[in-house]
Every structure is written in C-alpha cells, then in structure tokens.
N, C-alpha and C positions, 0 to 999 in steps of 0.2 A: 101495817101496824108496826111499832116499835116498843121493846121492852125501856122502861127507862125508872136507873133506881135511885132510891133518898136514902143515902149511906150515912147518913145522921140519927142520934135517938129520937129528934122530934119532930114533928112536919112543916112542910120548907115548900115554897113556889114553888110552881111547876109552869116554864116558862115553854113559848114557841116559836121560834122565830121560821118563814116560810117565804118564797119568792110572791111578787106583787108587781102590776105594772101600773100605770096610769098615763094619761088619768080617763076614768071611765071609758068603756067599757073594759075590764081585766080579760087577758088570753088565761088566763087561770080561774075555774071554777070555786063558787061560794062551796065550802068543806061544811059537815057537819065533824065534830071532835067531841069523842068520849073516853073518859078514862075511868079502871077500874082497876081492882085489886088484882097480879097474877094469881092463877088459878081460882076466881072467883068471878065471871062473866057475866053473872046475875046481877050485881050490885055495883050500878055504874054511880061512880062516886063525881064527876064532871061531865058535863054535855053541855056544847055553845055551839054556836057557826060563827067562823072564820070567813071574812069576805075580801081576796087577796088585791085588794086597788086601793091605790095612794088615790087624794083631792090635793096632795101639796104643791104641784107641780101644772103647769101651763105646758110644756112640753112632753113627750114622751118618756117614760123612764121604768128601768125595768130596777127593782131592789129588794131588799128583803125589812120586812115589817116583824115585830116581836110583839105577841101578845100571852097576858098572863093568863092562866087557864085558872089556876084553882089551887089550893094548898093538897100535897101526897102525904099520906105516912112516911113515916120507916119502912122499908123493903120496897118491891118490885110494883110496880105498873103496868100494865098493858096503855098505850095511847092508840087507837082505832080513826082513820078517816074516812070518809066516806062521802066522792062528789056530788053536788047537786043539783047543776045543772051538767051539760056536756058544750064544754066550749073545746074542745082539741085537744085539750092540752090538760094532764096533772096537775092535782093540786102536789107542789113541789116541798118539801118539809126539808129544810136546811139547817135546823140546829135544836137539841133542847136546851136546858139547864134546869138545875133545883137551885133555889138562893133563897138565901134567910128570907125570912118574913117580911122583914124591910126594904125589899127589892121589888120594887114594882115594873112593870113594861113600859118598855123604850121605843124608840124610833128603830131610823135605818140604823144607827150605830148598840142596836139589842136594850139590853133592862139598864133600870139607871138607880142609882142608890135612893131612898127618900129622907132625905136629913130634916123636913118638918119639922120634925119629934124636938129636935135642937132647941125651939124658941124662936 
C-alpha cells in the first residue's frame, strides 16, 4: 500500500502509472486496486483491475503504462494492491500523481492534458 495525498481544496485525479510488458502474456500479474479514505478502510471510494501488458507492440517490450483511477478528496488516501494471479513476479507500481480534473491517462510517456473542451 501507499499513502498518497490531494494537497488541493478540491478533488483532482488520482493517477497510476506501473511496469507492463508485452505483448501478451505480461511477467506481471492482473492487480486488483482500491482506494479509500486514510483511517477509514470501511469505505473504499475506487476499485478496478489493472492488467499490466501493452497489444502496441509486435516485439517484446518492457514499459510503463498510466492509468486514471478515480477522482480523491482533499487529504490522504490509502492506495491497496492486491495480485491475481501468480505469474513470478510483482505487480511493480512506479509513480502516482493528483492532476486537475482535465488530465486524463496517457501512454508510455504518463497522463496527457485534454484541450477538447477548447472547441
């Protein structure tokens, strides 16, 4: 688990980025991820599975993938993983971030801004 906080007044992505190989089958196990309020373990505020393997790629490649979880409060988080299958190897968690609202999940290069809104 990681603490991970939204030092903002108002609630902001809650971003992931975690090691990935490809292409199928991943040396890294499908994650189950949940997030909830520190000291509150009762009320999981996000739950998804994470499945860490690219399809981009015709060759082998090992990189890291970013995906958006869910919007946090103001204060602290708990983030929880939990494997599910058993391939060898950890699920590897290599970066968070909180980002405005208008930051959606990126590739290999993390989250990418969404200017849509522009017109």
């Amino acid at each position: 688990w990681v603490i991970v906080q939204n030092p903002f007044d108002t609630p902001r992505n809650l971003i992931l980025s975690y090691l990935a190989t490809g292409p199928p089958p991943s040396i890294y196990p499908k994650t189950e991820i949940t997030v909830h309020p520190e000291g509150n373990e009762g009320t999981i505020t996000h739950q998804t599975v994470l499945d860490p393997v690219t399809y981009d790629y015709e060759h082998k490649v090992h990189i890291v993938l970013t995906t958006k979880i869910g919007l946090i409060s103001p204060g602290n988080v708990i983030v929880n993983w939990r494997p599910l299958e058993n391939t060898g190897k950890p699920f590897r968690l290599t970066a968070t971030a909180v980002v405005g609202t208008y930051v959606e999940e990126g590739g290999i290069l993390g989250a990418t801004e969404d200017f849509t809104f522009f017109g």
